[in-house]
mmCIF file of the N, C-alpha and C atoms, coordinates in Angstrom:
data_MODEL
# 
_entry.id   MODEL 
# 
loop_
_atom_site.group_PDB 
_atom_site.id 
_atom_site.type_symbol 
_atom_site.label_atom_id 
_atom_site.label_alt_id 
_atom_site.label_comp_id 
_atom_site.label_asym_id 
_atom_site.label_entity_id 
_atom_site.label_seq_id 
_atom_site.pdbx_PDB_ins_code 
_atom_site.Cartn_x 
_atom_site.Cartn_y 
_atom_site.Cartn_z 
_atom_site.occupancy 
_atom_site.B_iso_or_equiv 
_atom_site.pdbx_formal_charge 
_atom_site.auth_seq_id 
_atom_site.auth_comp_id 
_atom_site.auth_asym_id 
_atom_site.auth_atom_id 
_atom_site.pdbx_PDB_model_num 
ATOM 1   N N  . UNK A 1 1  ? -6.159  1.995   9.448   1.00 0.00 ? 1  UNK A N  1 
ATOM 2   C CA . UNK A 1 1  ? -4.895  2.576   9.072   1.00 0.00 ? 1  UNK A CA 1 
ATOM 3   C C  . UNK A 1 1  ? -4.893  2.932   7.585   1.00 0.00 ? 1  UNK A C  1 
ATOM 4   N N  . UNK A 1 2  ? -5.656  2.131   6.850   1.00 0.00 ? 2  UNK A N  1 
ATOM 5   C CA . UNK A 1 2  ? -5.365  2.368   5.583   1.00 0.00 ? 2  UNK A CA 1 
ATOM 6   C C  . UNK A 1 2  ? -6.220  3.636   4.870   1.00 0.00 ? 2  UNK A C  1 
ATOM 7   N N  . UNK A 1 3  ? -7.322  3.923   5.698   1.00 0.00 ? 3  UNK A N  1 
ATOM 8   C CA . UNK A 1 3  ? -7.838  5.111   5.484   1.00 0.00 ? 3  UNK A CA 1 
ATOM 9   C C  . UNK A 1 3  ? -7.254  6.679   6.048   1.00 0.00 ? 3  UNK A C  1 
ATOM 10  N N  . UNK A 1 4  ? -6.802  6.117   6.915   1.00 0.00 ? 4  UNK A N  1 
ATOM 11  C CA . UNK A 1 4  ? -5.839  7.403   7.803   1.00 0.00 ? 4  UNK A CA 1 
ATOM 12  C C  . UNK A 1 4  ? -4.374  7.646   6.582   1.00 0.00 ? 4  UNK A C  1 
ATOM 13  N N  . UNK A 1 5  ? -3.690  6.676   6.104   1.00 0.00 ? 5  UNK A N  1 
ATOM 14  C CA . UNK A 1 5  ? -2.880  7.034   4.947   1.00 0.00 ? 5  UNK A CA 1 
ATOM 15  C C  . UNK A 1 5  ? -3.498  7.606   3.613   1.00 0.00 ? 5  UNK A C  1 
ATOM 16  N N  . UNK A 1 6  ? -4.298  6.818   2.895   1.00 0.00 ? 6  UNK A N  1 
ATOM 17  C CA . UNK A 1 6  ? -4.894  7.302   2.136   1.00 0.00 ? 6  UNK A CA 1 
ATOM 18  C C  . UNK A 1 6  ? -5.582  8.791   2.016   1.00 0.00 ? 6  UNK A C  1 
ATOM 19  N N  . UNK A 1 7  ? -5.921  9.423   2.920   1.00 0.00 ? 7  UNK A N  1 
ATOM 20  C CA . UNK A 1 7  ? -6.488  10.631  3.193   1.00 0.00 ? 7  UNK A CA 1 
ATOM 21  C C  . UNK A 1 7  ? -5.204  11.362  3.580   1.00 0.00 ? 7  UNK A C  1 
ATOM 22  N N  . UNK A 1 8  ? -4.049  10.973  3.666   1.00 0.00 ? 8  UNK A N  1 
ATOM 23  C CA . UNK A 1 8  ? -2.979  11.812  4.024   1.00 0.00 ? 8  UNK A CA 1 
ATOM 24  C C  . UNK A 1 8  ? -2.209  11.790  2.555   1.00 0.00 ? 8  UNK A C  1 
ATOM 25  N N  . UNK A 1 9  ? -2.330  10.556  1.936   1.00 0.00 ? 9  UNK A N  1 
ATOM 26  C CA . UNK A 1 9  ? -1.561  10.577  0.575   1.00 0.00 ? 9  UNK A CA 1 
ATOM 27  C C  . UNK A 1 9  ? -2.781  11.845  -0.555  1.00 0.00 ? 9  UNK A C  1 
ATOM 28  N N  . UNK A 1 10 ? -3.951  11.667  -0.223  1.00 0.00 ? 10 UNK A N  1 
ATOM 29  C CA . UNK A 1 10 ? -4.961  12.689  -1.538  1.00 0.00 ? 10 UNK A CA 1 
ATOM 30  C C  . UNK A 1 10 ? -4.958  14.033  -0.250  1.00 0.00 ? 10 UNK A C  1 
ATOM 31  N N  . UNK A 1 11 ? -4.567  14.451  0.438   1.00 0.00 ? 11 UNK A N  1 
ATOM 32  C CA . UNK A 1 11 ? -4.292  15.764  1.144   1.00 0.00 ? 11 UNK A CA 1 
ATOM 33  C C  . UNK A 1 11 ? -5.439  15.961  1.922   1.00 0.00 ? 11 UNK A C  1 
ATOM 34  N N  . UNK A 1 12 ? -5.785  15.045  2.371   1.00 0.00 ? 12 UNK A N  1 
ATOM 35  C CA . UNK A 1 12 ? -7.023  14.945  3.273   1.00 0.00 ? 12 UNK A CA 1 
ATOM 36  C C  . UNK A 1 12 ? -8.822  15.238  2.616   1.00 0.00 ? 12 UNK A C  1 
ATOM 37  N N  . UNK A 1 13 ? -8.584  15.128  0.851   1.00 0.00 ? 13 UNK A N  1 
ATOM 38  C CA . UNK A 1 13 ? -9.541  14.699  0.231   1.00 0.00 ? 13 UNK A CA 1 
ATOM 39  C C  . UNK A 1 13 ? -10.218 13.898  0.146   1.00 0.00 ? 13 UNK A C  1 
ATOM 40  N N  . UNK A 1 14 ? -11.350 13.517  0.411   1.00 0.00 ? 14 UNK A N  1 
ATOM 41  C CA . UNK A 1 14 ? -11.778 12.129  0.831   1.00 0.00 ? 14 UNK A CA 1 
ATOM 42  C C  . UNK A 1 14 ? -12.260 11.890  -0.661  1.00 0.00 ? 14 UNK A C  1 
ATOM 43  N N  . UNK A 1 15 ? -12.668 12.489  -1.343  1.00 0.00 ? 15 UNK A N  1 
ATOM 44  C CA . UNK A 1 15 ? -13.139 11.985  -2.552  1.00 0.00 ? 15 UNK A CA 1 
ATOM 45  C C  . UNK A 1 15 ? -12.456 10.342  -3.488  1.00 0.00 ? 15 UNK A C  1 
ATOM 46  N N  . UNK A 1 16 ? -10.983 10.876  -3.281  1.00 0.00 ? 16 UNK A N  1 
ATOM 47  C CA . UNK A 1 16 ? -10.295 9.443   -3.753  1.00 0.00 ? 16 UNK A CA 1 
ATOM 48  C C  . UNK A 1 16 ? -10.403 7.998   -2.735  1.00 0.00 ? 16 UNK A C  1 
ATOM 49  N N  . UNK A 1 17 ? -10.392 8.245   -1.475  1.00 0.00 ? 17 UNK A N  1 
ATOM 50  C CA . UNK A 1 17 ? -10.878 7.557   -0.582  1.00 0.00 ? 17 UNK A CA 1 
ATOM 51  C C  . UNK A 1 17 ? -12.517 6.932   -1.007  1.00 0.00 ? 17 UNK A C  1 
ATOM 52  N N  . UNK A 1 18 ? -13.322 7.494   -1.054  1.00 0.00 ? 18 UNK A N  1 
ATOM 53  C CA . UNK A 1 18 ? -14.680 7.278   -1.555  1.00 0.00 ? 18 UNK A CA 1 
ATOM 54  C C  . UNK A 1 18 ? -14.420 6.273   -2.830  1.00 0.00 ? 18 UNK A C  1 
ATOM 55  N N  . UNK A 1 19 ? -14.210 7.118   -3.943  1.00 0.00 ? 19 UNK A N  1 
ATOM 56  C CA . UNK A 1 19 ? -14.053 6.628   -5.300  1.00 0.00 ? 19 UNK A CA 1 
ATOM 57  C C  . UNK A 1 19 ? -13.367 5.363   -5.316  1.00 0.00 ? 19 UNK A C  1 
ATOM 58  N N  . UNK A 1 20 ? -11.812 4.738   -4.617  1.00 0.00 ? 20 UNK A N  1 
ATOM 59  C CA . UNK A 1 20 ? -10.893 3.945   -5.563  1.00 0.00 ? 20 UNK A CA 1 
ATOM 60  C C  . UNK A 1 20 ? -11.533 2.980   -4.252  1.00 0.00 ? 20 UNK A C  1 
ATOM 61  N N  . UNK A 1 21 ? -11.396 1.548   -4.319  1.00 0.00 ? 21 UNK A N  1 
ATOM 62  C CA . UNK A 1 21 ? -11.819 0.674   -3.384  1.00 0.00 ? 21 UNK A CA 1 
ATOM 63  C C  . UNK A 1 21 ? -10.160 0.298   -2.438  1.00 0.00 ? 21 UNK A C  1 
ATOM 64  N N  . UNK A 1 22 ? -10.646 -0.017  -1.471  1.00 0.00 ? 22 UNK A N  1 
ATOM 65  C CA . UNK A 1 22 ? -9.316  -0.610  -1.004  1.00 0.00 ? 22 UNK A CA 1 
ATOM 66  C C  . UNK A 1 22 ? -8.384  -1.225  -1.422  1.00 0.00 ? 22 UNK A C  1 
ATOM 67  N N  . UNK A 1 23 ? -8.859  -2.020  -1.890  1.00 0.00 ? 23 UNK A N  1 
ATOM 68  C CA . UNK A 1 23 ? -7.663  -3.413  -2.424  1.00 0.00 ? 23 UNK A CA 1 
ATOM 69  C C  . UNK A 1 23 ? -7.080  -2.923  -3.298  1.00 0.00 ? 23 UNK A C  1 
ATOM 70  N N  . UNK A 1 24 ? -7.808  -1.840  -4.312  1.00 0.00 ? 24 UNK A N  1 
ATOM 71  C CA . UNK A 1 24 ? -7.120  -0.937  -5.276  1.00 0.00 ? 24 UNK A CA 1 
ATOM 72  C C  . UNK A 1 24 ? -5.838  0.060   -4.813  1.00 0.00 ? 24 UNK A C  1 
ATOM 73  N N  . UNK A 1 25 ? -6.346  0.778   -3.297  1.00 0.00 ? 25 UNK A N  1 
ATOM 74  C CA . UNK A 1 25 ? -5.536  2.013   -2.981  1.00 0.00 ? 25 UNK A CA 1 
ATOM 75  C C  . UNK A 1 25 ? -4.411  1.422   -1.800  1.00 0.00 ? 25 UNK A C  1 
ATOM 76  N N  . UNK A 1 26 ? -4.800  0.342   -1.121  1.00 0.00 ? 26 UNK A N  1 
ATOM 77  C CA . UNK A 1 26 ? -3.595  -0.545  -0.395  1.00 0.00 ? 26 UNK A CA 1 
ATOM 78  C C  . UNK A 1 26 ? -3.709  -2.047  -0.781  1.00 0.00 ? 26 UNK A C  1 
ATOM 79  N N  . UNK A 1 27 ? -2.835  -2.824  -1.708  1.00 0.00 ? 27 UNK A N  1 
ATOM 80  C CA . UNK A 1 27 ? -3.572  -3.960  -2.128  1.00 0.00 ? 27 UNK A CA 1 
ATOM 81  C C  . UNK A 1 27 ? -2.577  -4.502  -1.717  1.00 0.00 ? 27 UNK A C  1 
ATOM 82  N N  . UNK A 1 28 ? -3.091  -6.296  -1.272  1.00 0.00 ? 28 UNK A N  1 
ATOM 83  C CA . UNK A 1 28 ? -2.270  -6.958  0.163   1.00 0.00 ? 28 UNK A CA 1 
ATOM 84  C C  . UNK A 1 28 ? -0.500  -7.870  -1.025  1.00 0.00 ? 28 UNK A C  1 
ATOM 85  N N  . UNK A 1 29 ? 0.252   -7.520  -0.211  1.00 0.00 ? 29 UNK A N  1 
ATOM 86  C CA . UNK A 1 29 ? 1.325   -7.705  -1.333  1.00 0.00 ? 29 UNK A CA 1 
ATOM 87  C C  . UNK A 1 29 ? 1.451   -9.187  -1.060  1.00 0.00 ? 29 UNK A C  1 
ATOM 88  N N  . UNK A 1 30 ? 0.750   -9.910  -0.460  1.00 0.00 ? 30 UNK A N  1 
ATOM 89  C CA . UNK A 1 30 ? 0.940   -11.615 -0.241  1.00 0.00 ? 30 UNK A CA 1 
ATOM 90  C C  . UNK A 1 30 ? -0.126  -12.424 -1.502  1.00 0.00 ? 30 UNK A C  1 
ATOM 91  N N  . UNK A 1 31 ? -0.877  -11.571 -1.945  1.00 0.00 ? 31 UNK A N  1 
ATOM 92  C CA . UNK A 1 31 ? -1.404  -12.415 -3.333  1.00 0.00 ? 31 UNK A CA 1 
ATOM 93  C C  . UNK A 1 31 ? -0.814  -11.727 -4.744  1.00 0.00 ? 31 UNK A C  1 
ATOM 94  N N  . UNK A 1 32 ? -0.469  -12.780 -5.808  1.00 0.00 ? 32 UNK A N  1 
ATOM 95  C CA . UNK A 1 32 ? -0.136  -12.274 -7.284  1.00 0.00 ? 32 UNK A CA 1 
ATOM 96  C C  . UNK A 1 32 ? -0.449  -11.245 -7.706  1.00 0.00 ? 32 UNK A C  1 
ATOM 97  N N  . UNK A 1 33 ? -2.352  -11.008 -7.501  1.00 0.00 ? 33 UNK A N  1 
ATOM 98  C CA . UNK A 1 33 ? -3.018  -9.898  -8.470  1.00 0.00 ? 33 UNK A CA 1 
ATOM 99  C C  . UNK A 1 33 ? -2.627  -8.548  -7.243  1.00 0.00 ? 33 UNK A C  1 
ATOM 100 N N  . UNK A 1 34 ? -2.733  -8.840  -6.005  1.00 0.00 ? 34 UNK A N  1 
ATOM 101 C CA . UNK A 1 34 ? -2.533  -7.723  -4.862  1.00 0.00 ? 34 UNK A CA 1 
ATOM 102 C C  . UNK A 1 34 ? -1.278  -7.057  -5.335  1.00 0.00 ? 34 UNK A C  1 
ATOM 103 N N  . UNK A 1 35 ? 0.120   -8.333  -5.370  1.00 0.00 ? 35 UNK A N  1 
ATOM 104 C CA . UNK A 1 35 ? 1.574   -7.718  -5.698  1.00 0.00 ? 35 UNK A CA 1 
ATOM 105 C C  . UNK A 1 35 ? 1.986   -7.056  -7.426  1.00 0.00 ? 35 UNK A C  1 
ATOM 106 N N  . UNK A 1 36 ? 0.574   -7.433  -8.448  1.00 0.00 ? 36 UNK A N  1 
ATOM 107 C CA . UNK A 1 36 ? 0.840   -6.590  -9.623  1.00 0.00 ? 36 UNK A CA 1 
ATOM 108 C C  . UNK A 1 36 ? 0.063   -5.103  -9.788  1.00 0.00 ? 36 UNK A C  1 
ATOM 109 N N  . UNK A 1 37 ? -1.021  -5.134  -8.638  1.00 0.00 ? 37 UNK A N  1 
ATOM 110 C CA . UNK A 1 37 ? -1.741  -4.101  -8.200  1.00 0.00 ? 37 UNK A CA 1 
ATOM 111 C C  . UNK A 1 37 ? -0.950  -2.804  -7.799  1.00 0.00 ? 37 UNK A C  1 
ATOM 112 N N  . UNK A 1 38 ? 0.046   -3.286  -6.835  1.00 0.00 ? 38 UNK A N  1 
ATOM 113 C CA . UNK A 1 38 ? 1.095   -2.894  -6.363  1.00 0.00 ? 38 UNK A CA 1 
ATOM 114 C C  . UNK A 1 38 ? 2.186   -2.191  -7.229  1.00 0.00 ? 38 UNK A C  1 
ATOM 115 N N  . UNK A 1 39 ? 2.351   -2.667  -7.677  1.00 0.00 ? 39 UNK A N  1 
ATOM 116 C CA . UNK A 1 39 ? 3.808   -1.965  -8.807  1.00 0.00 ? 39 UNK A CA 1 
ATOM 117 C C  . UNK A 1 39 ? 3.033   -1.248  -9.735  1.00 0.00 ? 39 UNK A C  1 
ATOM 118 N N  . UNK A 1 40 ? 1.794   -1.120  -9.892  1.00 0.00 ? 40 UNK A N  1 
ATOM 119 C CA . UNK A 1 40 ? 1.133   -0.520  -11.048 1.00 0.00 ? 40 UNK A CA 1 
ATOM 120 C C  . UNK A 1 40 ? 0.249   0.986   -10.330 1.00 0.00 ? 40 UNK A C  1 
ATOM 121 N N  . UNK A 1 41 ? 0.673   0.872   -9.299  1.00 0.00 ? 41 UNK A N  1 
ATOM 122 C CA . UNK A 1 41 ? -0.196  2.274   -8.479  1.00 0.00 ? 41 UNK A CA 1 
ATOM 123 C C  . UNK A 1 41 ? 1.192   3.194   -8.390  1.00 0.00 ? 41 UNK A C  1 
ATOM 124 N N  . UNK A 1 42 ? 1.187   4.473   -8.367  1.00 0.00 ? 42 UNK A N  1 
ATOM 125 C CA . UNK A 1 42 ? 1.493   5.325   -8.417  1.00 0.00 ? 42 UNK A CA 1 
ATOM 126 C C  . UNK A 1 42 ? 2.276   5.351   -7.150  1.00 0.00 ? 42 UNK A C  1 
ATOM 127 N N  . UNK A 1 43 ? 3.662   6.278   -7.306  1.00 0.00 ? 43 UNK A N  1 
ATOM 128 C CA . UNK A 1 43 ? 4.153   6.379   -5.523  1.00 0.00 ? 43 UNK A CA 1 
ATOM 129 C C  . UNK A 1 43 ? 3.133   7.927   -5.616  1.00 0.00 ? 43 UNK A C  1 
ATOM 130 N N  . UNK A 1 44 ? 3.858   7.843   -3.931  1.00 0.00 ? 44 UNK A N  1 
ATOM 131 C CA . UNK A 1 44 ? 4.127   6.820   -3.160  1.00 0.00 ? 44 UNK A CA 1 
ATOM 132 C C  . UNK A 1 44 ? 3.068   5.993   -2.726  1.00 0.00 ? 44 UNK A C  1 
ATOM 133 N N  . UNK A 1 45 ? 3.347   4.503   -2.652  1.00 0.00 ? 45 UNK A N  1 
ATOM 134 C CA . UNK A 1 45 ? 2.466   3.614   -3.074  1.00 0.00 ? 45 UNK A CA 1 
ATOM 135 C C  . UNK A 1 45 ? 1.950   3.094   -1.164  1.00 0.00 ? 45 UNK A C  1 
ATOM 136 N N  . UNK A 1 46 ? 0.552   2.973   -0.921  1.00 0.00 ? 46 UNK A N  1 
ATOM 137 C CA . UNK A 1 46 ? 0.198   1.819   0.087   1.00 0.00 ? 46 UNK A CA 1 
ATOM 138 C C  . UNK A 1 46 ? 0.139   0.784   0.273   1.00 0.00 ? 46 UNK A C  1 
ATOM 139 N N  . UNK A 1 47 ? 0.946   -0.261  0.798   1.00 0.00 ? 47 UNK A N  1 
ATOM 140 C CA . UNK A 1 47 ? 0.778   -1.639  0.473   1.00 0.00 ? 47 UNK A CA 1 
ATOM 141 C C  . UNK A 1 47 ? 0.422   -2.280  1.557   1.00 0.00 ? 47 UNK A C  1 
ATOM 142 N N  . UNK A 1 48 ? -0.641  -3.196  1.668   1.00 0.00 ? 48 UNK A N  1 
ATOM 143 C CA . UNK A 1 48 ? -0.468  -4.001  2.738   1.00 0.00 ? 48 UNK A CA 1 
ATOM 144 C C  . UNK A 1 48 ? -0.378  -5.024  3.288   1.00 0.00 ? 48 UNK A C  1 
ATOM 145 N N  . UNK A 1 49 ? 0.105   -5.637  4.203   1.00 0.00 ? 49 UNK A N  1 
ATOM 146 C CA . UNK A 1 49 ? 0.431   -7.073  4.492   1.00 0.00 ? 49 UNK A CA 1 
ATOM 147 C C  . UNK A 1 49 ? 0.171   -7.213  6.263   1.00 0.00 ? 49 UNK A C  1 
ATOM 148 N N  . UNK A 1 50 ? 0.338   -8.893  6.014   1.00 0.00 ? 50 UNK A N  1 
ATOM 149 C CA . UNK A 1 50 ? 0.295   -9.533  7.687   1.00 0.00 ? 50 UNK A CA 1 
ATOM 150 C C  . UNK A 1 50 ? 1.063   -10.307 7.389   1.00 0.00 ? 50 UNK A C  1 
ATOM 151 N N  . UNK A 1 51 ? 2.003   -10.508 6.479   1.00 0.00 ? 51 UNK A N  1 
ATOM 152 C CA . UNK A 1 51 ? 3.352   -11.078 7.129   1.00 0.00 ? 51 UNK A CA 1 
ATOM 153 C C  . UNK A 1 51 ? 4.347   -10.730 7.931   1.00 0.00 ? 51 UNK A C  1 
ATOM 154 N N  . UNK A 1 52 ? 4.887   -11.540 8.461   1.00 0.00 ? 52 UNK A N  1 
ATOM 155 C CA . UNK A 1 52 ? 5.733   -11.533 9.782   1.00 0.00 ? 52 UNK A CA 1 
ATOM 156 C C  . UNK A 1 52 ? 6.875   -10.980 8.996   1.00 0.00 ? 52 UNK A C  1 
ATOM 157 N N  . UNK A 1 53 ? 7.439   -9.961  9.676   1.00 0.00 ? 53 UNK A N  1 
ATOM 158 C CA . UNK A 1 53 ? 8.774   -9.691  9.631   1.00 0.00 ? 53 UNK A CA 1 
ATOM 159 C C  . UNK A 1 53 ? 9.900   -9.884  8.532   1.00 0.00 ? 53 UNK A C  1 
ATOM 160 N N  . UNK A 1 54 ? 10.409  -11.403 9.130   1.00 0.00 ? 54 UNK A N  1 
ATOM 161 C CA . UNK A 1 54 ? 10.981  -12.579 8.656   1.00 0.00 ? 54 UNK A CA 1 
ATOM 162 C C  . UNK A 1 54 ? 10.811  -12.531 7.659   1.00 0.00 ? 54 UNK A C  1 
ATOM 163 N N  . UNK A 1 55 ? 9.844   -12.440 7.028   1.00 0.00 ? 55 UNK A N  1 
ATOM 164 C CA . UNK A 1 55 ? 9.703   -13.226 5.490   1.00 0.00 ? 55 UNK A CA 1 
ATOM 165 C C  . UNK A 1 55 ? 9.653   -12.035 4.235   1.00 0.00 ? 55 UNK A C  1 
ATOM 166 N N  . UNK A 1 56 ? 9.738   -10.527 4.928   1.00 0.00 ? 56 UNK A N  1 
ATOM 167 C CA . UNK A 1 56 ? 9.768   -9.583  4.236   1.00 0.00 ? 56 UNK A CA 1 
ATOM 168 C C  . UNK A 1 56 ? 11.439  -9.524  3.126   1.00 0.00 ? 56 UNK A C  1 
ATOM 169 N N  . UNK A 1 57 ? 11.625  -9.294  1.995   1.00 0.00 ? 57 UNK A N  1 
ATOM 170 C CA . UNK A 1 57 ? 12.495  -9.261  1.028   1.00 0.00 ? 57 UNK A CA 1 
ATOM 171 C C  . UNK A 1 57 ? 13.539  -8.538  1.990   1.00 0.00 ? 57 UNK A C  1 
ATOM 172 N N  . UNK A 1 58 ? 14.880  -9.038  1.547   1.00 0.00 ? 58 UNK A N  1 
ATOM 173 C CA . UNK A 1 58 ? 15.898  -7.798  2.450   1.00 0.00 ? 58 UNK A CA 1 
ATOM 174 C C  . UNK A 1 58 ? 15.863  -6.751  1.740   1.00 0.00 ? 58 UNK A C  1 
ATOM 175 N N  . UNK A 1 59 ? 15.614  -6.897  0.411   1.00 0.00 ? 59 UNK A N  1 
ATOM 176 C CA . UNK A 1 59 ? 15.776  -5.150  -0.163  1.00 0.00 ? 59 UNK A CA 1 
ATOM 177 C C  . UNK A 1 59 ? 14.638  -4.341  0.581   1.00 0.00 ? 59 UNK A C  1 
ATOM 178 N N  . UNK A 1 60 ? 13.836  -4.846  1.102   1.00 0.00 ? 60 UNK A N  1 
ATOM 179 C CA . UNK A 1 60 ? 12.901  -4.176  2.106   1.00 0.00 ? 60 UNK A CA 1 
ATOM 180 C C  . UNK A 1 60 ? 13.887  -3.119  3.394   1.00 0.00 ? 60 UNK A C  1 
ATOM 181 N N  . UNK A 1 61 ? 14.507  -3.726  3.587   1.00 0.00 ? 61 UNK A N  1 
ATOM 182 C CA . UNK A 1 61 ? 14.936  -2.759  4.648   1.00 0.00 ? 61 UNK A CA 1 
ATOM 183 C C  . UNK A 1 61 ? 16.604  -1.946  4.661   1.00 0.00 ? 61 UNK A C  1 
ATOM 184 N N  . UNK A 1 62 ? 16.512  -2.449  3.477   1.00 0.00 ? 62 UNK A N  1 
ATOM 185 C CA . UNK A 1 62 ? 17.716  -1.392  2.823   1.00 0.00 ? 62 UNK A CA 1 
ATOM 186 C C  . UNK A 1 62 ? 16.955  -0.062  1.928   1.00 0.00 ? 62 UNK A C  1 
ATOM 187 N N  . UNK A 1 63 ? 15.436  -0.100  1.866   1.00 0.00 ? 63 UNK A N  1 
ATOM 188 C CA . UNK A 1 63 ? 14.504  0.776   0.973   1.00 0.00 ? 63 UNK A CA 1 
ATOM 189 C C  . UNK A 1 63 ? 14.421  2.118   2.235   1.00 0.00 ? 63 UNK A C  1 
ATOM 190 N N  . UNK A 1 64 ? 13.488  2.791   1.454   1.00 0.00 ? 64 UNK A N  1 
ATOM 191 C CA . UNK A 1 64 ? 13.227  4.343   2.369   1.00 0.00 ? 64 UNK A CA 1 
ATOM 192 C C  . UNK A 1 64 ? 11.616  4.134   2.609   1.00 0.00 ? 64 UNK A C  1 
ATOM 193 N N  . UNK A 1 65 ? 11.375  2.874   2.728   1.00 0.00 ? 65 UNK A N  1 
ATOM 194 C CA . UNK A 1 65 ? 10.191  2.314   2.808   1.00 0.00 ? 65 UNK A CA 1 
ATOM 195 C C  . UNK A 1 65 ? 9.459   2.344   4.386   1.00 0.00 ? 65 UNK A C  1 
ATOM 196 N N  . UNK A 1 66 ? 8.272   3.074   4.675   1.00 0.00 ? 66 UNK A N  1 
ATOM 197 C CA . UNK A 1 66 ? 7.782   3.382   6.143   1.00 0.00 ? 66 UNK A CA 1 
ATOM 198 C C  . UNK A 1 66 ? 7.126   2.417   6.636   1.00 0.00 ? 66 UNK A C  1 
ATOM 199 N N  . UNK A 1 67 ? 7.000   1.393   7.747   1.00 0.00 ? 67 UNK A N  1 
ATOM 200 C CA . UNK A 1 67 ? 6.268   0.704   8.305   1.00 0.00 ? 67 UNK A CA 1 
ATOM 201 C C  . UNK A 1 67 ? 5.145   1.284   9.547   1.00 0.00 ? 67 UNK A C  1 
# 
């Protein structure tokens, strides 16, 4: 999934795909360095997680944020 976004966020350029590493271009928002990774990338931003639901922030789903 995270390559199928990524290639849709650089316009189906793979070059940035190639170049930036994962953790860089979707970095997991459940660790510190992942969640400052995060606020420091450019929108619209990829983030990713395996937390449940539940434990997501409520400003999460008051956002224009896509799951």
């Amino acid at each position: 999934m995270l390559e199928i976004l990524s290639l849709i966020r650089s316009d189906g350029d793979p070059n940035w795909c190639r170049s930036v590493p994962n953790w860089d271009r979707g970095p997991w928002l459940e660790t510190l360095l992942g969640y400052r990774r995060a606020r420091g990338n450019a929108r619209p931003r990829i983030i990713s997680s395996h937390l449940p639901v539940q434990l997501f922030p409520r400003a999460f789903f008051g956002s224009r944020a896509k799951v």
